[in-house]
VMD Tcl script that builds the backbone (N, CA, C; Angstrom):
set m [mol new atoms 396]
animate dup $m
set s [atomselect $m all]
$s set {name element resname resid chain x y z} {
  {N N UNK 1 A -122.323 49.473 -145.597}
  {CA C UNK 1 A -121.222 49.786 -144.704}
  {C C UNK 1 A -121.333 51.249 -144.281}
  {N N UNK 2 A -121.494 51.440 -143.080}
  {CA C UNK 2 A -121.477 52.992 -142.628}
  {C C UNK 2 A -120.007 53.460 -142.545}
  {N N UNK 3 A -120.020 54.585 -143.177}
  {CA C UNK 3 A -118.354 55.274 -143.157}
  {C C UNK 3 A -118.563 56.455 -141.890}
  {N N UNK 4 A -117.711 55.897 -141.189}
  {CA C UNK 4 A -117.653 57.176 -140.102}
  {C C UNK 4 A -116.849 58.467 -140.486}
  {N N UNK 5 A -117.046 59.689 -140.083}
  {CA C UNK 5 A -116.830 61.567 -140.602}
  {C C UNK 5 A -115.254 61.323 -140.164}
  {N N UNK 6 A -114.860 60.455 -138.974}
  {CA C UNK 6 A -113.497 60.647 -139.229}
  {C C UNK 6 A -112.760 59.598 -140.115}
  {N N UNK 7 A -113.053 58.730 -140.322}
  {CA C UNK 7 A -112.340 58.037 -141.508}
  {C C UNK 7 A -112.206 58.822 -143.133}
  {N N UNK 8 A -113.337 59.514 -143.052}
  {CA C UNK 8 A -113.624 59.547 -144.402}
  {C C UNK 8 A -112.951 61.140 -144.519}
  {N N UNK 9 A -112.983 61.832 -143.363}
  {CA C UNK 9 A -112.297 63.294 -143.438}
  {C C UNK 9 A -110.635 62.689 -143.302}
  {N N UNK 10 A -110.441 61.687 -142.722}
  {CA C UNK 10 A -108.973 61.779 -142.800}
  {C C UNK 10 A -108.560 60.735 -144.191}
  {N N UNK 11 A -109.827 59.880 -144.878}
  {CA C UNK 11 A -108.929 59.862 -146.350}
  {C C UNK 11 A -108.724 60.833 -146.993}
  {N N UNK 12 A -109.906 61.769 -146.950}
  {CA C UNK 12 A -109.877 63.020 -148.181}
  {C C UNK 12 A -108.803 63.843 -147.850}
  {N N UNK 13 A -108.476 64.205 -146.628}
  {CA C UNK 13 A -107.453 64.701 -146.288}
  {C C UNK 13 A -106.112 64.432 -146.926}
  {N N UNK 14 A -105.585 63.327 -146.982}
  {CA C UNK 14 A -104.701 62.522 -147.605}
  {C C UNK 14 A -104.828 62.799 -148.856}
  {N N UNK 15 A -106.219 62.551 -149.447}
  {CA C UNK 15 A -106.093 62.114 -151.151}
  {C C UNK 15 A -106.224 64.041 -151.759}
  {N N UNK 16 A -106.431 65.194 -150.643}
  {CA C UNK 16 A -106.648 66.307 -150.841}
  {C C UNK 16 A -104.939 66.577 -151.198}
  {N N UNK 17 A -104.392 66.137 -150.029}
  {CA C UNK 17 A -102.524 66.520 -150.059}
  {C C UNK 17 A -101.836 66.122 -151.244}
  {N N UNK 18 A -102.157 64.907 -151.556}
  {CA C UNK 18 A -101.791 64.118 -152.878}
  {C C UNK 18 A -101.825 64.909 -153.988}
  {N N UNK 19 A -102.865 65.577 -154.268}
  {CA C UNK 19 A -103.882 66.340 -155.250}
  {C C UNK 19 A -103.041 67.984 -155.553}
  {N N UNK 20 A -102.742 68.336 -154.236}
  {CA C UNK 20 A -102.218 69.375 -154.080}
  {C C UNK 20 A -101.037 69.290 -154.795}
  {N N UNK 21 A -100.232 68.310 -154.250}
  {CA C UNK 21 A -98.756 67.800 -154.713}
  {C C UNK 21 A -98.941 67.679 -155.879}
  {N N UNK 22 A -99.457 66.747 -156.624}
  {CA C UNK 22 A -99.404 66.875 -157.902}
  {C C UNK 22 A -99.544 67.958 -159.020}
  {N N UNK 23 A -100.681 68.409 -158.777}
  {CA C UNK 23 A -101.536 69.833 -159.147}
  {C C UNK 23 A -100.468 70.961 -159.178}
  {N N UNK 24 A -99.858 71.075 -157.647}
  {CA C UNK 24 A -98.790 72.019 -157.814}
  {C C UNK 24 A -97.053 71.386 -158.315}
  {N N UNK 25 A -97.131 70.611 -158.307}
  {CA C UNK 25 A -95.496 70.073 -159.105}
  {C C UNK 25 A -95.152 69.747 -160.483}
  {N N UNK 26 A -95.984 68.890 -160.864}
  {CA C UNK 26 A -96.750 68.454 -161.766}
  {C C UNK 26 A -97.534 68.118 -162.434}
  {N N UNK 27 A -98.574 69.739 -162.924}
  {CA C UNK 27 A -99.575 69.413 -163.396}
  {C C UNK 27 A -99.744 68.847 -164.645}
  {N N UNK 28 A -99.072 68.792 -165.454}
  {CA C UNK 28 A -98.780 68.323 -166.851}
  {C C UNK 28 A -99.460 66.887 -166.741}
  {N N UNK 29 A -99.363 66.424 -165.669}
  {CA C UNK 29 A -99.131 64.624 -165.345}
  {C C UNK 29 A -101.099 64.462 -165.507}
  {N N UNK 30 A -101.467 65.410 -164.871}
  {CA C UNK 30 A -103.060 65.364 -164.439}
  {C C UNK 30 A -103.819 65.526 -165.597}
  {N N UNK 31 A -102.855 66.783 -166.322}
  {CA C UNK 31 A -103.595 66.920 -167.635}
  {C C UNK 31 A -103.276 65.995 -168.539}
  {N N UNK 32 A -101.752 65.183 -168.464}
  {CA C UNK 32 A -101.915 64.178 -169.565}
  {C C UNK 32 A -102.537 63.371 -169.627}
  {N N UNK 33 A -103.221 62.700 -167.986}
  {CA C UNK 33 A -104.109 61.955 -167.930}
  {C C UNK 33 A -105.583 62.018 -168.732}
  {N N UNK 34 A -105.944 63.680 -168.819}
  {CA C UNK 34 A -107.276 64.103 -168.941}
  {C C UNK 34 A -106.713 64.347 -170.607}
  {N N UNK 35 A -106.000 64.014 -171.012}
  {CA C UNK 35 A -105.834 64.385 -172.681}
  {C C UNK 35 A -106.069 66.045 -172.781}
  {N N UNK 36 A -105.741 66.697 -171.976}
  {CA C UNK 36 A -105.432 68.142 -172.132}
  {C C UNK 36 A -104.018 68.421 -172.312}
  {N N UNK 37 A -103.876 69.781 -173.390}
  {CA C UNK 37 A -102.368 69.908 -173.572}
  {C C UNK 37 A -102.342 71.037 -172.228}
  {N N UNK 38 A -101.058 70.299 -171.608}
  {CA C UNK 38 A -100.322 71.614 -170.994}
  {C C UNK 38 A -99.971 72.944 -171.376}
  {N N UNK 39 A -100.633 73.807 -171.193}
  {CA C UNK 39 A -100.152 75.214 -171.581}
  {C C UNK 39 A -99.381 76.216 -170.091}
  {N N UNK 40 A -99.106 77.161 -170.741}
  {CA C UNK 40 A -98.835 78.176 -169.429}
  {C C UNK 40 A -100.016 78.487 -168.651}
  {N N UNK 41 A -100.812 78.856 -169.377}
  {CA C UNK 41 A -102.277 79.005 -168.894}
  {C C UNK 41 A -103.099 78.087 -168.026}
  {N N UNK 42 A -103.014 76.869 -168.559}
  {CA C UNK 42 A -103.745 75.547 -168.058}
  {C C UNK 42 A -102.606 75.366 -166.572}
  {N N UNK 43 A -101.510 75.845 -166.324}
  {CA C UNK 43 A -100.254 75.748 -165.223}
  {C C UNK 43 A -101.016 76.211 -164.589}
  {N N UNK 44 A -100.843 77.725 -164.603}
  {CA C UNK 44 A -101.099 78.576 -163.717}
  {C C UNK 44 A -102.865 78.698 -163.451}
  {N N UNK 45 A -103.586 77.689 -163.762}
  {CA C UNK 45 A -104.949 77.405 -163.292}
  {C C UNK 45 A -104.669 76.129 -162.424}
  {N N UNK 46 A -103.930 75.442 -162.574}
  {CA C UNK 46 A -103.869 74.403 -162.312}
  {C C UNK 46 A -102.880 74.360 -160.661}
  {N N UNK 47 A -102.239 75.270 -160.853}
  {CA C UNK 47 A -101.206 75.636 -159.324}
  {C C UNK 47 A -102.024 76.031 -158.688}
  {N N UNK 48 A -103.043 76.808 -158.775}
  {CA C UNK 48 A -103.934 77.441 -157.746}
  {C C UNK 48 A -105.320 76.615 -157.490}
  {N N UNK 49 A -105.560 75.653 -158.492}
  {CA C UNK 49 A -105.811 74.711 -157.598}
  {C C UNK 49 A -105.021 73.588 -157.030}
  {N N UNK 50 A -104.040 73.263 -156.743}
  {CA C UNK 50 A -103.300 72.971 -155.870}
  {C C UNK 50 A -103.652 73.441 -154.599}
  {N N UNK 51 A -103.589 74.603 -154.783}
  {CA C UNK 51 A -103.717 75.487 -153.270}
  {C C UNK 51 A -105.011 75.421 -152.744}
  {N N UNK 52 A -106.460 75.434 -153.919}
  {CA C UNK 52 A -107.415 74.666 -152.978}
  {C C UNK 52 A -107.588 73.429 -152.532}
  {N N UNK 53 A -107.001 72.378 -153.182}
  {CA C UNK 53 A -106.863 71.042 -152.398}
  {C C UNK 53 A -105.835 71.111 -151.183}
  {N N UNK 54 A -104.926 72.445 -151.146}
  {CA C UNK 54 A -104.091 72.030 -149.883}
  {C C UNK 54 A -105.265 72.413 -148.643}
  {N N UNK 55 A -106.067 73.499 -149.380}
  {CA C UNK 55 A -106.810 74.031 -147.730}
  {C C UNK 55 A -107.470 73.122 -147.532}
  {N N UNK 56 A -108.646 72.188 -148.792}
  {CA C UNK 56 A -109.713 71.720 -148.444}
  {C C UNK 56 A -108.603 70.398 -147.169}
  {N N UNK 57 A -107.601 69.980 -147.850}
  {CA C UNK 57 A -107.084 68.977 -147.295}
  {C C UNK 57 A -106.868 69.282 -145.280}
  {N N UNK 58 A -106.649 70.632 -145.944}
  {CA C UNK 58 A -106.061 70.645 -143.954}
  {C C UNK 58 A -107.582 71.130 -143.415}
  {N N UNK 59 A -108.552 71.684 -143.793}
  {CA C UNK 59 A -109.850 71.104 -143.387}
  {C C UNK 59 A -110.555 70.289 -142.907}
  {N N UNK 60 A -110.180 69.546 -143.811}
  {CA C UNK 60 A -111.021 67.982 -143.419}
  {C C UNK 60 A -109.961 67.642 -141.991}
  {N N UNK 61 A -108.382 67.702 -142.287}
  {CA C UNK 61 A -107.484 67.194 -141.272}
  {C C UNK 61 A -108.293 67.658 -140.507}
  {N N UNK 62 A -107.912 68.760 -140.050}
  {CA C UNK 62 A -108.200 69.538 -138.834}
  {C C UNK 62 A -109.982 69.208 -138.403}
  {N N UNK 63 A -110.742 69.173 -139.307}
  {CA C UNK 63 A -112.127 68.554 -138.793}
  {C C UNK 63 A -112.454 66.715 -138.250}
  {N N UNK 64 A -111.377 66.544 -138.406}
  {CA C UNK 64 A -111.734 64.523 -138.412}
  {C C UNK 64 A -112.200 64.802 -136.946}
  {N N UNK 65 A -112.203 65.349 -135.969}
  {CA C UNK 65 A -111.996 64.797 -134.819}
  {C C UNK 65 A -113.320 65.463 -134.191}
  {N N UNK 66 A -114.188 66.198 -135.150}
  {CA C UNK 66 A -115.401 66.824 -134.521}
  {C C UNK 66 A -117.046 66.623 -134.397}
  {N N UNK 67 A -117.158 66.565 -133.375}
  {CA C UNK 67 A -118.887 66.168 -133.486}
  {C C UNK 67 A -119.188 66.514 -134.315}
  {N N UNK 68 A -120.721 65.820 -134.599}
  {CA C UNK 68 A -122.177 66.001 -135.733}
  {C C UNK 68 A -122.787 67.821 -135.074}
  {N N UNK 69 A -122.367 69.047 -136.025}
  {CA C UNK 69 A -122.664 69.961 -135.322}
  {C C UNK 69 A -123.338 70.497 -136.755}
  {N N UNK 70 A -123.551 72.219 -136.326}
  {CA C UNK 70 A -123.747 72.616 -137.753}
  {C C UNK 70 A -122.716 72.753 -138.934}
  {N N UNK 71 A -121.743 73.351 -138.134}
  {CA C UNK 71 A -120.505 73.585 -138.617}
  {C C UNK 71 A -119.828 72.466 -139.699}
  {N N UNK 72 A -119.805 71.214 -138.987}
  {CA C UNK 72 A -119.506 69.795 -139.465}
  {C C UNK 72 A -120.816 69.561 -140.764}
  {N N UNK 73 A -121.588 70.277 -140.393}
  {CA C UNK 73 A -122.817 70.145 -141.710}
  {C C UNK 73 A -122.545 70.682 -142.798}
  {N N UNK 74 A -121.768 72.013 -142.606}
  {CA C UNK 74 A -121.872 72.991 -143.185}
  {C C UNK 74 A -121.170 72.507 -144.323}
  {N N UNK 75 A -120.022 72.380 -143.597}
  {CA C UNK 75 A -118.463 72.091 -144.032}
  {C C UNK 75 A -118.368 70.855 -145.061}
  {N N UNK 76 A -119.686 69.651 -144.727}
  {CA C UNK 76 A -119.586 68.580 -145.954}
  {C C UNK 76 A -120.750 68.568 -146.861}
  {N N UNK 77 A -121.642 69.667 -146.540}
  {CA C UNK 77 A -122.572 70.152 -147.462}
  {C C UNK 77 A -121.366 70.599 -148.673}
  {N N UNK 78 A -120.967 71.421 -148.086}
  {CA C UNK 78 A -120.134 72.563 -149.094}
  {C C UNK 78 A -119.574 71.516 -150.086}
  {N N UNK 79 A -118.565 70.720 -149.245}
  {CA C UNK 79 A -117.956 69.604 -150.121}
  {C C UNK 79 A -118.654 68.250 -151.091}
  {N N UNK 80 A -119.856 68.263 -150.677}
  {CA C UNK 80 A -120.512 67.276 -151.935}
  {C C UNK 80 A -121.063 68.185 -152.990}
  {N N UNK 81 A -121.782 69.360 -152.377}
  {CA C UNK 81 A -122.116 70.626 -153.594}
  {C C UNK 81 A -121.124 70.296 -154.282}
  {N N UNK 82 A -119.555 70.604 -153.986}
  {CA C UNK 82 A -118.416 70.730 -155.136}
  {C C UNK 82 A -118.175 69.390 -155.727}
  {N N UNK 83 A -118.295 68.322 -155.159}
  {CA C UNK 83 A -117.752 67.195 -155.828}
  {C C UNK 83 A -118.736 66.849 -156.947}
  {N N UNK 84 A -120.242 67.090 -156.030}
  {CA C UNK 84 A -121.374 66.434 -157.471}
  {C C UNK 84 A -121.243 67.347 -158.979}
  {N N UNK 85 A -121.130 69.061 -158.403}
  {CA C UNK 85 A -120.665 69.579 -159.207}
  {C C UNK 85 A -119.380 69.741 -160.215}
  {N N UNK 86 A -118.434 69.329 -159.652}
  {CA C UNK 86 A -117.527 68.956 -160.523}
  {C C UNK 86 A -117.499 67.509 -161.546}
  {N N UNK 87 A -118.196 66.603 -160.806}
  {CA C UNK 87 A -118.458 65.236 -161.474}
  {C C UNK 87 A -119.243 65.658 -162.571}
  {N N UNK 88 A -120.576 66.467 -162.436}
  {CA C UNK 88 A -121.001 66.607 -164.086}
  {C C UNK 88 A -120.475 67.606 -164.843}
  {N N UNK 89 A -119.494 68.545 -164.221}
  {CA C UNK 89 A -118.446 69.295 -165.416}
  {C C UNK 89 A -118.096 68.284 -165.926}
  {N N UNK 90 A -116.767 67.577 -165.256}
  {CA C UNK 90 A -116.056 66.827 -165.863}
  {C C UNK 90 A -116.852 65.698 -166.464}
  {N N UNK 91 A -117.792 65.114 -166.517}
  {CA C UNK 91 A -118.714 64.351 -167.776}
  {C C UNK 91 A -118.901 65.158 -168.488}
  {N N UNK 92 A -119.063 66.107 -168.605}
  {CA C UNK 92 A -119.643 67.209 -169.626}
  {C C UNK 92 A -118.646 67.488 -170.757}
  {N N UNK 93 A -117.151 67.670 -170.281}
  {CA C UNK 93 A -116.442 67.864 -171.121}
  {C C UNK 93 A -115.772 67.123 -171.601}
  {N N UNK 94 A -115.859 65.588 -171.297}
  {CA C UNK 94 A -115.615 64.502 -171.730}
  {C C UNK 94 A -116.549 64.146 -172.914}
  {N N UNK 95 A -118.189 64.320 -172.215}
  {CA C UNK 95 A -118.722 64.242 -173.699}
  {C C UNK 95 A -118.855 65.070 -174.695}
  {N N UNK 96 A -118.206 66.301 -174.065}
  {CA C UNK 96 A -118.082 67.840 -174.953}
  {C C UNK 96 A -116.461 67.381 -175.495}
  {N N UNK 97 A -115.878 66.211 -175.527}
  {CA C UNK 97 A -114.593 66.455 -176.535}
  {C C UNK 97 A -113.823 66.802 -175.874}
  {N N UNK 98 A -113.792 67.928 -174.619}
  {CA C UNK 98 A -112.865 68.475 -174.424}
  {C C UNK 98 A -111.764 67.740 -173.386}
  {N N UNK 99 A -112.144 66.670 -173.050}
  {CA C UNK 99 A -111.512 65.868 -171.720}
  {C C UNK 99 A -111.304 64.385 -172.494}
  {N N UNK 100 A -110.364 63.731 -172.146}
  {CA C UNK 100 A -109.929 62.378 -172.767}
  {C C UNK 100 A -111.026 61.393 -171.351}
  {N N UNK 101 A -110.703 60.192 -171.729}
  {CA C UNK 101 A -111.428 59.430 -170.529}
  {C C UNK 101 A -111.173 59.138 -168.977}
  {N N UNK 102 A -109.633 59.765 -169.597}
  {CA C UNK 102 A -108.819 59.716 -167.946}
  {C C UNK 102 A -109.645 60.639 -167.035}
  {N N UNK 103 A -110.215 61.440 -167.486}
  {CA C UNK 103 A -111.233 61.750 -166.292}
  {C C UNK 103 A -112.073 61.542 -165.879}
  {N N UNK 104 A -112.498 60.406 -166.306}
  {CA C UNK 104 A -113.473 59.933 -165.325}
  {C C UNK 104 A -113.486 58.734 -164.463}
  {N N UNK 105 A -111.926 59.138 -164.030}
  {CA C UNK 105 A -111.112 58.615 -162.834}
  {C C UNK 105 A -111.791 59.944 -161.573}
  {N N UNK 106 A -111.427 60.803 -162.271}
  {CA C UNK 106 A -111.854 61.983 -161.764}
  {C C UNK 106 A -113.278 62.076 -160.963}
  {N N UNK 107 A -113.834 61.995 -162.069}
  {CA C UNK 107 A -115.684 61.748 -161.909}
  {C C UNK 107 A -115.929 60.497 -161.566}
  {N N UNK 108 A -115.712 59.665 -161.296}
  {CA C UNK 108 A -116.022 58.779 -160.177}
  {C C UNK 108 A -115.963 58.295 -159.022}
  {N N UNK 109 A -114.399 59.529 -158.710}
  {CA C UNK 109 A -113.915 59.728 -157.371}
  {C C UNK 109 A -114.138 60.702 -157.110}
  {N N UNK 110 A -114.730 61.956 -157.621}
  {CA C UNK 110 A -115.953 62.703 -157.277}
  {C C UNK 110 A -117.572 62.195 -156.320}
  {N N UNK 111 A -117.757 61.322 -157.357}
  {CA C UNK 111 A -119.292 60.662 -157.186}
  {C C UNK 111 A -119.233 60.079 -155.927}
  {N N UNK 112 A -117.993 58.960 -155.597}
  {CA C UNK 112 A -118.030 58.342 -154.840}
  {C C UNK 112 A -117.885 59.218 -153.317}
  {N N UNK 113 A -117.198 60.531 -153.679}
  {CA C UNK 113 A -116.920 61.130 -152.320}
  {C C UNK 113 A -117.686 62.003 -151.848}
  {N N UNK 114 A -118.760 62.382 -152.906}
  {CA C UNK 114 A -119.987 63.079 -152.398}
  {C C UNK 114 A -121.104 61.533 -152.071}
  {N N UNK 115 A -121.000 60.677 -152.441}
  {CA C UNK 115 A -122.419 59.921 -151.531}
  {C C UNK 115 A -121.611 59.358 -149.955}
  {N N UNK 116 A -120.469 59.295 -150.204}
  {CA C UNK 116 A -119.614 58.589 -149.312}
  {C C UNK 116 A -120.105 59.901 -147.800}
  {N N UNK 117 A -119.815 61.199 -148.235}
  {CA C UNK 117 A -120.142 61.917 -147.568}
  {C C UNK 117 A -121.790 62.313 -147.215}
  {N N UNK 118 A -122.659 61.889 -148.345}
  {CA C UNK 118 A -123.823 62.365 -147.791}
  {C C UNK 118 A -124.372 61.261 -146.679}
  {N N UNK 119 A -123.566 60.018 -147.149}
  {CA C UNK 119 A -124.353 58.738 -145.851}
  {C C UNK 119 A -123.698 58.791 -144.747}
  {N N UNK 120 A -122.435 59.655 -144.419}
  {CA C UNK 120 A -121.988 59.861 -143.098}
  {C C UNK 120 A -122.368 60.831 -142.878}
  {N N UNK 121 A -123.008 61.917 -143.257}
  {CA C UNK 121 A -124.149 62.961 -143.007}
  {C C UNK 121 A -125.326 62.340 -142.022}
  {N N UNK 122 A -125.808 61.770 -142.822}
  {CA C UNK 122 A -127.150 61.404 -142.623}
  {C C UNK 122 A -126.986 60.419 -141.559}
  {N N UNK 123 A -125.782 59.704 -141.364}
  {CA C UNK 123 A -126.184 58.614 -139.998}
  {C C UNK 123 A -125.404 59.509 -138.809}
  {N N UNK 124 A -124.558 60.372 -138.997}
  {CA C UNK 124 A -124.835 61.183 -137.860}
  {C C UNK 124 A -125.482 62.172 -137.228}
  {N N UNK 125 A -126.600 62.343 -138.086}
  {CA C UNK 125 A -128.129 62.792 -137.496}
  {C C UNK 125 A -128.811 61.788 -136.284}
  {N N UNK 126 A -128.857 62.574 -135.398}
  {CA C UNK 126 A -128.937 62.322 -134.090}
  {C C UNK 126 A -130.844 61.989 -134.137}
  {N N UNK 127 A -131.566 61.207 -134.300}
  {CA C UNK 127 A -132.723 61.289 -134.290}
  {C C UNK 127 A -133.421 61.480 -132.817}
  {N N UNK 128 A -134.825 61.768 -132.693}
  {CA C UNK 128 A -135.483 62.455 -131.158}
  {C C UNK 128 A -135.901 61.374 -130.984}
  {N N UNK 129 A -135.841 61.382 -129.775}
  {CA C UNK 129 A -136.678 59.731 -128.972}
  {C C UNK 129 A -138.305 60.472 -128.639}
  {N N UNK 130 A -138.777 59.307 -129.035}
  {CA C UNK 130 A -139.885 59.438 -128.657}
  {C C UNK 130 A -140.592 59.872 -127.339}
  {N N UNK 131 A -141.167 61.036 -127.069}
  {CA C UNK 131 A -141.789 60.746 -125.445}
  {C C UNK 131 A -142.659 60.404 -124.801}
  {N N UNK 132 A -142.623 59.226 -123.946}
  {CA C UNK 132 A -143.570 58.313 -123.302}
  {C C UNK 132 A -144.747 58.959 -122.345}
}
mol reanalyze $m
mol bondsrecalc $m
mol representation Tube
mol addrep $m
């Protein structure tokens, strides 16, 4: 199934806002999931990322609607770098003890949103026609 850059920028968008909301209202909820105790500390890491899922979120918004450019390259390069990278933190500290299994709700909706993004990468590469 080919996922087209605006479907898939305007789920993440959505599931970015969600993320935010939670992250910043109630982070306790994210960490109880991940079997982390809530601290003051773990809050106030946890509010400010809020605030990067609000930008990445109005990012993607604000990008759904744009050609295959560099910019549009740039922009979901950046974002599978972070997702693949966060997917093997968060395995890491799951098998490091430090994460319960609820995260790898996390890390699989990581995984899925960096290939999700690299195959709408790659099919909107414009290939050269041959010349006759």
């Amino acid at each position: 199934m080919q996922l087209r850059f605006h479907t898939l920028a305007l789920f993440t968008a959505v599931l970015c806002f969600a993320l935010a909301l939670i992250w910043g209202l109630r982070p306790e909820w994210m960490l109880w999931l991940w079997s982390v105790e809530y601290t003051s500390p773990t809050g106030l890491v946890a509010r400010r990322n809020a605030a990067l899922f609000l930008a990445i979120g109005v990012m993607f918004y604000r990008a759904r609607h744009a050609p295959p450019s560099d910019t549009r390259r740039a922009m979901t390069t950046g974002f599978i770098t972070g997702c693949l990278a966060l997917a093997a933190l968060g395995f890491s500290e799951w098998i490091n003890g430090n994460a319960g299994p609820g995260i790898l709700l996390a890390v699989a909706t990581e995984i899925a949103l960096g290939l999700a993004f690299i195959q709408a990468q790659r099919s909107s590469v414009v290939q050269p026609q041959a010349s006759r």
